[in-house]
C-alpha positions in Angstrom: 9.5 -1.2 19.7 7.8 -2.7 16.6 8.4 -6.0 14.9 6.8 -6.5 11.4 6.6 -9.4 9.0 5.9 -9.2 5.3 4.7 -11.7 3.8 2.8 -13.0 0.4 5.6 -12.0 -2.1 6.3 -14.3 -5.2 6.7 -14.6 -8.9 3.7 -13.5 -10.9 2.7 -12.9 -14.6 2.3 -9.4 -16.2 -1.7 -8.8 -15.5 -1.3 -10.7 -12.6 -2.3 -9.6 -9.0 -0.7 -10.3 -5.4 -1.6 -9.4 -2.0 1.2 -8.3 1.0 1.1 -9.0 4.7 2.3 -7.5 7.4 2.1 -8.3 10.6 2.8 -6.4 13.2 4.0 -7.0 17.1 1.8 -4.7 18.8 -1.5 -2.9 18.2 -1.2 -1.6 15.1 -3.8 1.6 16.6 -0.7 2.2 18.4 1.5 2.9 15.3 0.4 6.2 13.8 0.9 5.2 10.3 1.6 2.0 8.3 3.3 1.6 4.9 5.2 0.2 2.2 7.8 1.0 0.3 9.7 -0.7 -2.6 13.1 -0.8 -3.8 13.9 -2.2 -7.5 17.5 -3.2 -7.8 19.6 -0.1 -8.5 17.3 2.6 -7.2 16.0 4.3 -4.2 13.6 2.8 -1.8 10.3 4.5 -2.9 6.4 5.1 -1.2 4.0 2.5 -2.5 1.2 3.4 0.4 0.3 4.1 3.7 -2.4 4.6 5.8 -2.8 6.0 9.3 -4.6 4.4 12.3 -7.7 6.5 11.2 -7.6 4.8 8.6 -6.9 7.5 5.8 -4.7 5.7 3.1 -2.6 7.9 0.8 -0.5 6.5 -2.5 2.1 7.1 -5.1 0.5 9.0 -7.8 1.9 6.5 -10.3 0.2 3.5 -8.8 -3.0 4.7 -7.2 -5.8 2.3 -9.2 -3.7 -0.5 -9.2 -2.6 -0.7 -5.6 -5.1 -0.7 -2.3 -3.5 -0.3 1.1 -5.9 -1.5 3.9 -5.8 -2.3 7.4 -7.2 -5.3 10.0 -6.9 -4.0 13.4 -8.4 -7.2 14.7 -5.5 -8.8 13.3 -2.5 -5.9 13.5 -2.3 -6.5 10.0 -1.9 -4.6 7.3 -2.4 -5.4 3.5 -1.3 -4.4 0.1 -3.9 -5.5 -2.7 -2.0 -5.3 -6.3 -3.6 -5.7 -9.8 -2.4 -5.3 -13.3 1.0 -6.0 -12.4 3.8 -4.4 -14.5 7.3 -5.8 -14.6 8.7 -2.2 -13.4 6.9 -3.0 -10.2 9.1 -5.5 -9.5 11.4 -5.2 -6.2 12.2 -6.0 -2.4 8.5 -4.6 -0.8 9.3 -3.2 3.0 6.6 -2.8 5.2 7.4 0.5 7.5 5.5 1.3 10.9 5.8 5.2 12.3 5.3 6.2 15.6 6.2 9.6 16.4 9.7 10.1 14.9 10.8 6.6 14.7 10.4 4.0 11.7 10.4 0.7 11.9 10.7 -1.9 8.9 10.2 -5.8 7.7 12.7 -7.7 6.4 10.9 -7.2 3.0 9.6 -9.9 0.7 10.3 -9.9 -3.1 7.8 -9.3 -5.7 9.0 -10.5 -9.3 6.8 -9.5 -12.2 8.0 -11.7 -15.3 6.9 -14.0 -18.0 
């Protein structure tokens, strides 16, 4: 079982930047790969990022360059950097843990992109 919060969501100007926590319950070397994924009101829940607990980080082809997924062990944390926000990347982020064939998520945490 895995418990993760998100955290660090909020309103933000266009150009602005944000970075996501999320913390997880257990070793996060034990969870064989960590993401997020949005969804924006009225679509599917889509792949920002993810990484796996070698550390390899892969991304949505749309967003790589203005999103960096990274990863504290120390601190069974993972992070999502974002620059240049748009207001299309505004939604509900999820934070997602994998370990073997289950998935676990986060509650989410909003990210609004407006003026």
């Amino acid at each position: 079982q895995v418990q993760l919060v998100e955290s660090g969501g909020g309103l933000v100007q266009p150009g602005g930047s944000l970075r996501l926590s999320c913390a997880a319950s257990r070793s996060i070397r034990s969870i064989d790969a960590m993401g997020w994924y949005r969804q924006a009101p009225g679509k599917q829940r889509e792949l920002v990022a993810a990484i796996t607990n070698g550390g390899t980080p892969m991304y949505a082809a749309s967003l790589k360059g203005r999103f960096t997924i990274s990863r504290d062990n120390a601190r069974n944390t993972v992070y999502l950097h974002m620059i240049s926000l748009k207001p299309e990347d505004t939604a509900v982020y999820y934070c997602n843990g994998r370990v073997g064939s289950l998935n676990y998520w986060g509650q989410g945490t909003q990210v609004t992109v407006s003026s």
